[in-house]
C-alpha positions as a LaTeX table, in Angstrom:
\begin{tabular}{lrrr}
\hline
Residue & $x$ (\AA) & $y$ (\AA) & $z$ (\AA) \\
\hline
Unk1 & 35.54 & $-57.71$ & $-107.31$ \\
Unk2 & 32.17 & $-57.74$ & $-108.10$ \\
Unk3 & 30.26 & $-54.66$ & $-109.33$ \\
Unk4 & 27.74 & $-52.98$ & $-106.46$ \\
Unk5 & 25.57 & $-51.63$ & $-109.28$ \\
Unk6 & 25.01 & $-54.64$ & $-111.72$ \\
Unk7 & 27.18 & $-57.30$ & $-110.21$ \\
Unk8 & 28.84 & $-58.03$ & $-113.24$ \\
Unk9 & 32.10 & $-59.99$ & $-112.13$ \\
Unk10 & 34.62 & $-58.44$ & $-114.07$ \\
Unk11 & 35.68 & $-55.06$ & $-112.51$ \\
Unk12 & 39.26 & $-53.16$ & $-113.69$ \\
Unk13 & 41.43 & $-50.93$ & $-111.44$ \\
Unk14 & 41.76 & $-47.72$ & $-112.47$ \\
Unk15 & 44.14 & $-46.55$ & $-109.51$ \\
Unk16 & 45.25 & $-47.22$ & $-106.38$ \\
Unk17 & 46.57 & $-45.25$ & $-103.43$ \\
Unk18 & 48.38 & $-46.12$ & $-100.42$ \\
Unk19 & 46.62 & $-44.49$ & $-97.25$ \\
Unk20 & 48.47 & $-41.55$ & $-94.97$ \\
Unk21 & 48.92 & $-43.82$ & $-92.24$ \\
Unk22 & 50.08 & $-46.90$ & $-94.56$ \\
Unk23 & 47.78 & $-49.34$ & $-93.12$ \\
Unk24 & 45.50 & $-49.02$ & $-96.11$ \\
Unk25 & 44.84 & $-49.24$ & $-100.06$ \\
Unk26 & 42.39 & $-47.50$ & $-101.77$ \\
Unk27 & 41.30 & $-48.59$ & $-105.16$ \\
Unk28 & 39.39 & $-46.85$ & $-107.87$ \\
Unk29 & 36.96 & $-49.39$ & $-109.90$ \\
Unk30 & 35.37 & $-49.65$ & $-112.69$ \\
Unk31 & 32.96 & $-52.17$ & $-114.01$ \\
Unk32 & 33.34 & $-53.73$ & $-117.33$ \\
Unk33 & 30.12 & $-54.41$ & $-118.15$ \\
Unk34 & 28.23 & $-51.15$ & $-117.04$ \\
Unk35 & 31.05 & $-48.99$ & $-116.80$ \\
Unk36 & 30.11 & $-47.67$ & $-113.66$ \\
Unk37 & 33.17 & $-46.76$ & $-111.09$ \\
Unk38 & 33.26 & $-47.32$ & $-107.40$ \\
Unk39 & 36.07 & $-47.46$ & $-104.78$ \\
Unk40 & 37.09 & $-50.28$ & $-102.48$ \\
Unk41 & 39.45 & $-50.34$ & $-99.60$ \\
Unk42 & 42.03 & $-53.34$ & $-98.80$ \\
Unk43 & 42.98 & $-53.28$ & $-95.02$ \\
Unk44 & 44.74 & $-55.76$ & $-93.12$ \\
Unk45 & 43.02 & $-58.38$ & $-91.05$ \\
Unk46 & 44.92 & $-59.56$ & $-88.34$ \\
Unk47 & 42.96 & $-62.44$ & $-85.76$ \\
Unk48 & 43.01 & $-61.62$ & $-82.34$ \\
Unk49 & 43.36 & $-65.10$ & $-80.08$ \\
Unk50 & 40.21 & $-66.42$ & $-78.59$ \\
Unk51 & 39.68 & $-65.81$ & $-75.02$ \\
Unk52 & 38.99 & $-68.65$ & $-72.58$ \\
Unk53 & 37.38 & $-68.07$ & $-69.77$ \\
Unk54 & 37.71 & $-70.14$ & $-66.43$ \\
Unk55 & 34.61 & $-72.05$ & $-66.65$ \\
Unk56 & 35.70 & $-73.17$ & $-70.05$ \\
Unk57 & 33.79 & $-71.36$ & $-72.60$ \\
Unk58 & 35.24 & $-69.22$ & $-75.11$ \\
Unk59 & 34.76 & $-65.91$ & $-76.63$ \\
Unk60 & 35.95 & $-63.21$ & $-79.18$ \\
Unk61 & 38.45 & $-61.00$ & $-78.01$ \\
Unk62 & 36.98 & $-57.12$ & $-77.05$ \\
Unk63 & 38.52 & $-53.68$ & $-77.56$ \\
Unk64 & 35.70 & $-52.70$ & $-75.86$ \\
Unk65 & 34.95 & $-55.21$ & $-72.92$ \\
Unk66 & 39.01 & $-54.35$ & $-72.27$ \\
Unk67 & 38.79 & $-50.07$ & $-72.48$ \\
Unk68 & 35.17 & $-50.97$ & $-69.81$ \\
Unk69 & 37.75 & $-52.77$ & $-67.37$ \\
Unk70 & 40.45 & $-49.87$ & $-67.82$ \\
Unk71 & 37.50 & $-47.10$ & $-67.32$ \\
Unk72 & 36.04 & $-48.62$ & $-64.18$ \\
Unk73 & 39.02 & $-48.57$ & $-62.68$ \\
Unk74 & 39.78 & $-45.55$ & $-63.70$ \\
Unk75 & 37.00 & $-44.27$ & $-62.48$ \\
Unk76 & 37.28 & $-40.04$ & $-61.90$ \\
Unk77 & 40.95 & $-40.95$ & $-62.07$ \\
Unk78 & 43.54 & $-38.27$ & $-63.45$ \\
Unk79 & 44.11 & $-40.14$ & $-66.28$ \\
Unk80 & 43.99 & $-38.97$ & $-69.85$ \\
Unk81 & 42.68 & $-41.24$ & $-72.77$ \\
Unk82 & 45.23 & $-41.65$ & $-74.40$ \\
Unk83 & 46.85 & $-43.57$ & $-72.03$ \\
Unk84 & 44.15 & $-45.98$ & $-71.76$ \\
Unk85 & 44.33 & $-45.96$ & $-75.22$ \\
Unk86 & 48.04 & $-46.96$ & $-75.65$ \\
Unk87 & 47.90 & $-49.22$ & $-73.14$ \\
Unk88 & 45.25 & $-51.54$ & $-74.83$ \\
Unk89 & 46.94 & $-50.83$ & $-77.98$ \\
Unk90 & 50.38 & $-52.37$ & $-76.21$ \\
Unk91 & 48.30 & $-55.28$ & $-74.92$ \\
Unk92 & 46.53 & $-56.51$ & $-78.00$ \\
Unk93 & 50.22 & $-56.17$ & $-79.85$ \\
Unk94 & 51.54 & $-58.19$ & $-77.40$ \\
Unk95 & 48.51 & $-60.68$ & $-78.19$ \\
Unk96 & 49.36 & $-60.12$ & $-81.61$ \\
Unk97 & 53.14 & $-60.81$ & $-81.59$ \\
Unk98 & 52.81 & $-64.13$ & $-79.34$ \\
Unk99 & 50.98 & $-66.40$ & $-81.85$ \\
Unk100 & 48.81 & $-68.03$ & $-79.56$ \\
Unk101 & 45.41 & $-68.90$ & $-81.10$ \\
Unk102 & 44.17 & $-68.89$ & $-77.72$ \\
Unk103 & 44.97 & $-67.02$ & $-74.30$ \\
Unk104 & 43.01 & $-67.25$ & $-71.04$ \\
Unk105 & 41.04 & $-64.61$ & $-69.62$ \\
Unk106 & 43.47 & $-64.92$ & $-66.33$ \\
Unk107 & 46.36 & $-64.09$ & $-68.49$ \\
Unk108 & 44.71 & $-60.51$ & $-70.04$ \\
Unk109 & 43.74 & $-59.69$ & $-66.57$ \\
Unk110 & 47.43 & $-60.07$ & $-65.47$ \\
Unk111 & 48.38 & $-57.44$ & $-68.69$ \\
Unk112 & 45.30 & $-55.00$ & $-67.39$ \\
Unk113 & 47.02 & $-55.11$ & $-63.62$ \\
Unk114 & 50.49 & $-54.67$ & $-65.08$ \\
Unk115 & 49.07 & $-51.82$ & $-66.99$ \\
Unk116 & 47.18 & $-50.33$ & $-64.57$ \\
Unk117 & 49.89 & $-50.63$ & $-61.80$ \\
Unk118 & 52.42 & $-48.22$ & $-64.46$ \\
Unk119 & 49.28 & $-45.88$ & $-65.47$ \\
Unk120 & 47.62 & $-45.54$ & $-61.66$ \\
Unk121 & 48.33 & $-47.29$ & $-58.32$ \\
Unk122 & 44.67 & $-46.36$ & $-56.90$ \\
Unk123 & 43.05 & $-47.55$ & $-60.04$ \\
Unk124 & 45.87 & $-51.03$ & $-59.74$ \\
Unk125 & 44.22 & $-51.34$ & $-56.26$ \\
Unk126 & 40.68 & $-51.05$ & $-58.02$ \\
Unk127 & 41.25 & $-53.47$ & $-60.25$ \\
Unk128 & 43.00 & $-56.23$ & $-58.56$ \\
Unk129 & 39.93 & $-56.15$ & $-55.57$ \\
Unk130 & 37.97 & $-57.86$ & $-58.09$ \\
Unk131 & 40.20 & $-59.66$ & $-60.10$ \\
Unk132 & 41.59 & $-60.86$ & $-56.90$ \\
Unk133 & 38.17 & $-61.12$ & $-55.35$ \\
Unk134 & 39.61 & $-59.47$ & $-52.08$ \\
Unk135 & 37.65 & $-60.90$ & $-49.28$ \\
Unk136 & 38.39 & $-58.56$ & $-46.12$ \\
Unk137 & 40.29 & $-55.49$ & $-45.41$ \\
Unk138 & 43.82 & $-57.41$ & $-44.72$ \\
Unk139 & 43.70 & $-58.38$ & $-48.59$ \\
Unk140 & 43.53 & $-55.04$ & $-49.49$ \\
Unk141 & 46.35 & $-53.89$ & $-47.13$ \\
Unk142 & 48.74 & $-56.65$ & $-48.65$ \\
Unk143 & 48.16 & $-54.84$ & $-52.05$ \\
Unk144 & 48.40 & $-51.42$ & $-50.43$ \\
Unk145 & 51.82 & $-52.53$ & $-48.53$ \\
Unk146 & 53.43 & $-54.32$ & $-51.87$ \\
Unk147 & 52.65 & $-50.81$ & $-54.23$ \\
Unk148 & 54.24 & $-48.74$ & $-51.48$ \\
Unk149 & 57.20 & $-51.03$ & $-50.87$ \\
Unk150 & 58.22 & $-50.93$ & $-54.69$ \\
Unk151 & 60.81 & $-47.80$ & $-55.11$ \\
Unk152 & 59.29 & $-44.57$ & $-57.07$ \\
Unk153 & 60.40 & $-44.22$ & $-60.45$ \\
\hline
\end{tabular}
C-alpha cells in the first residue's frame, strides 16, 4: 500500500479489525519511510452482470435506475422503503448467485414485475403498462382480470 503522505511504497500494518456487519476490514498503517499512519479499508467487490438492452447495446448494471422503476410505480403507494429496499437487494442477489456475465434488460424487468406483483398489485399494474407497452384499455383489463383471478394469500 502506498503511503498518501510521501508515497513511499513500503507501508506496515499495525492492526486490523473486522467491521460490525462483517463485510469489512479496517487496517491501521503506517509508513516506513515517514512514519506517518493512516487507515485503509478492504471491502469486497463483487461484479454485477452487464445489462443488454433490446437494441443491442450494453450498460452497467444500476441500484439506482432499478429503486427509479420501483418508485414510479410506487408512486403515493402505501409502501414503506424498506420493502423496495429488500426487494432490489433480493434481485441483485439473485443476479449475483446466477453467474451470468450478462443478463438482458427483459429478464430484470420480469424480476421488477414479480416483485412488484408480491409488494403491490396497483403498482404491478403500473409497471407492466409500460413494460408491456399496453396499447388500449382491453390490455389493461387482461392484467386487471389475471391479478384478481390468482387466490389471496
Amino acid at each position: 500500500m502506498r503511503c498518501p503522505f510521501c508515497n513511499a511504497e513500503d507501508t506496515s500494518v499495525i492492526n486490523s479489525r473486522i467491521s460490525e456487519e462483517g463485510d469489512r476490514v479496517r487496517r491501521r498503517r503506517q509508513c516506513i519511510v515517514c512514519g506517518k499512519r493512516f487507515t485503509t479499508y478492504e471491502t469486497i467487490e463483487l461484479r454485477l452482470p452487464q445489462i443488454v438492452k433490446q437494441n443491442g447495446n450494453r450498460t452497467e448494471f444500476s441500484r439506482n435506475k432499478l429503486l427509479t422503476g420501483f418508485m414510479r410505480a410506487l408512486h403515493k403507494r402505501p409502501v414503506p422503503t424498506e420493502a423496495v429496499d429488500a426487494a432490489i437487494d433480493r434481485i441483485i442477489q439473485y443476479l449475483l448467485n446466477s453467474g451470468a456475465r450478462e443478463v438482458s434488460s427483459r429478464s430484470i424487468g420480469e424480476l421488477v414485475m414479480q416483485e412488484l406483483y408480491n409488494m403491490d398489485k396497483v403498482a404491478y399494474i403500473r409497471f407492466a403498462s409500460v413494460y408491456k407497452s399496453f396499447q388500449d384499455v382491453d390490455d389493461f383489463q387482461d392484467v386487471i382480470k389475471e391479478v384478481r383471478d390468482i387466490p389471496k394469500d
